[in-house]
DODO-487933 format. One record per residue (C-alpha): residue in three letters; x, y, z. Coordinates in steps of 0.05 Angstrom, whole numbers, plus 5000, padded with zeros to 4 digits. Layout:
   code      u      v      w
    ala      X      Y      Z
...
//
This chain:
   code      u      v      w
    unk   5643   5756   8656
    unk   5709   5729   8678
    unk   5739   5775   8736
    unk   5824   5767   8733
    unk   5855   5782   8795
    unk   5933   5792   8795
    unk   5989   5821   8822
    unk   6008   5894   8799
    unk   6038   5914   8741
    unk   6064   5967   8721
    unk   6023   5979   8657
    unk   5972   5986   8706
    unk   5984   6039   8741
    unk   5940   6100   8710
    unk   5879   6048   8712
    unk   5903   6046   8779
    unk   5902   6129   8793
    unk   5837   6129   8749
    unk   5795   6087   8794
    unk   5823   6109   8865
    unk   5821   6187   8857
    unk   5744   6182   8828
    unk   5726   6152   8880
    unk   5758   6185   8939
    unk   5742   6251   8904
    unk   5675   6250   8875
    unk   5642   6192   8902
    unk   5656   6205   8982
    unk   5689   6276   8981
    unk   5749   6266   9010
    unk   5802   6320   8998
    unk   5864   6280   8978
    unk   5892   6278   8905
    unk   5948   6228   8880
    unk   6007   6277   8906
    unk   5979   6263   8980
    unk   5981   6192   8962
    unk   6064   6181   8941
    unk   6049   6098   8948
    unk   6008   6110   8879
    unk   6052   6130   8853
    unk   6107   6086   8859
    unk   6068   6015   8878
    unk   6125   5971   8872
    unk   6175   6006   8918
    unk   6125   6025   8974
    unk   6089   5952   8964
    unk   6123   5896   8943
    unk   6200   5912   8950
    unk   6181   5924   9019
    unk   6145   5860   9043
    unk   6076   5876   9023
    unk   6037   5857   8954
    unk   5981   5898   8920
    unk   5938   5865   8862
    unk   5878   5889   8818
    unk   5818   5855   8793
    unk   5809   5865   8727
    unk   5746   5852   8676
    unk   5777   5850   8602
    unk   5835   5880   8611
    unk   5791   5942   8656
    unk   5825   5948   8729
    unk   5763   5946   8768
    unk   5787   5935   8833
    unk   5852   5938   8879
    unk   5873   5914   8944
    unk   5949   5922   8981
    unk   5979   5906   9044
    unk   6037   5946   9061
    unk   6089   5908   9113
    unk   6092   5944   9182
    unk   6139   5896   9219
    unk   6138   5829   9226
    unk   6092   5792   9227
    unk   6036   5857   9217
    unk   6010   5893   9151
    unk   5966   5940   9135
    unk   5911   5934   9092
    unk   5910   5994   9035
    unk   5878   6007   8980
    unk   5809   5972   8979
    unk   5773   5999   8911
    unk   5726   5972   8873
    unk   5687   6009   8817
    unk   5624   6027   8833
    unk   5593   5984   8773
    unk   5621   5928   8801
    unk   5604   5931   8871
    unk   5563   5878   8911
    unk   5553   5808   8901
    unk   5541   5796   8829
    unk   5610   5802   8820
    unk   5633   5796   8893
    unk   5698   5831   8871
    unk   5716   5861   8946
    unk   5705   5797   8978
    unk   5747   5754   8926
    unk   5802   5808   8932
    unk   5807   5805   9009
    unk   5797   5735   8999
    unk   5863   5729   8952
    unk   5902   5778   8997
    unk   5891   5740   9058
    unk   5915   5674   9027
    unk   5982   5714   9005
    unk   5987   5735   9076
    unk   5977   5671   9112
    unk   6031   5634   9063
    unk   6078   5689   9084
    unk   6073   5686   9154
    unk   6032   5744   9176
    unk   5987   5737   9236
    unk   5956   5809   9246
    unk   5928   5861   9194
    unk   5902   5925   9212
    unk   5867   5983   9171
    unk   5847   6056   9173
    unk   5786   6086   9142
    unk   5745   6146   9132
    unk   5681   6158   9171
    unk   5652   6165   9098
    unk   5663   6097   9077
    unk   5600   6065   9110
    unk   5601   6011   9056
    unk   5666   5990   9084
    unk   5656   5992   9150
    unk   5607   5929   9139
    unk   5655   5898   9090
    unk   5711   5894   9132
    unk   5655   5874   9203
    unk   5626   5828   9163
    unk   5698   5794   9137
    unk   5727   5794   9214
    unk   5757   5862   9219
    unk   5737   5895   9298
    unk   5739   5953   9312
    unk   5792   5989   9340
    unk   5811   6055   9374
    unk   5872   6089   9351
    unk   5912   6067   9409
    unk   5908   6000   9390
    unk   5942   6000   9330
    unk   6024   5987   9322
    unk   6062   6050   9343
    unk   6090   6033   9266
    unk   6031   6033   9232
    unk   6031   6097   9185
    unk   5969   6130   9197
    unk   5937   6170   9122
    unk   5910   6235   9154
    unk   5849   6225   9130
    unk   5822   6164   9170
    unk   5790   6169   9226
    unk   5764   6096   9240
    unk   5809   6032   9247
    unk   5798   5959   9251
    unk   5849   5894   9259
    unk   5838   5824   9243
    unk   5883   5766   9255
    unk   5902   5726   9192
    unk   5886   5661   9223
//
């Protein structure tokens, strides 16, 4: 099985909704639905047009995965948007890690040196994604007085692109 992993397209976008929301929803519980989450909504504008990217993996055509970084000042994004369906979790497919691993490229060919992130508490899984790929953790005061917290995380990490 051949996993595709590309930048966003539009045509995309309600593969997009329908694997985020699931998952945030059902999956971990967390109270937030696509109207709390306006970069959804409009991927190009909050992403790309601004300085960041956002891509999906995709298995025949099924978005199975997503990944952005949204451009908080020079030099600094933050990562957004981590997914990956729960089928294709792990390292059969190693979807997560070849995701981050295709981000990160994009960001050291555009000059970025720092990337930070904010998570639920929920999202154990992630928390040893992101250890185990570099990320430390952080406290809230660490992070850029620009970075735009999502009022539902609660734990945040940074790792340097280098």
């Amino acid at each position: 099985m051949s996993v595709d992993i590309k930048g966003y397209e539009e045509k995309n976008k309600e593969q997009i909704l329908n694997l985020i929301l699931p998952i945030q929803q059902d999956e971990y519980g967390v109270a937030i639905t696509a109207a709390d989450q306006p970069d959804l909504l409009d991927i190009h504008s909050h992403y790309i047009k601004e300085g960041g990217n956002f891509w999906t993996a995709a298995i025949e055509d099924e978005v199975v995965g997503t990944v952005s970084f949204l451009k908080v000042e020079d030099g600094v994004l933050a990562l957004r948007k981590m997914f990956v369906k729960k089928e294709y979790r792990g390292s059969r497919y190693n979807i997560a890690a070849r995701l981050l691993e295709y981000a990160l490229e994009w960001a050291k060919a555009n000059g970025f040196d720092v990337i930070y992130l904010g998570t639920t508490n929920e999202f154990k899984a992630a928390h040893r994604f992101y250890e185990k790929n570099h990320f430390e953790e952080i406290t809230k005061s660490d992070l850029p007085s620009s970075f735009p917290i999502v009022h539902v995380d609660r734990k945040f990490y940074r790792r340097k692109v280098n």
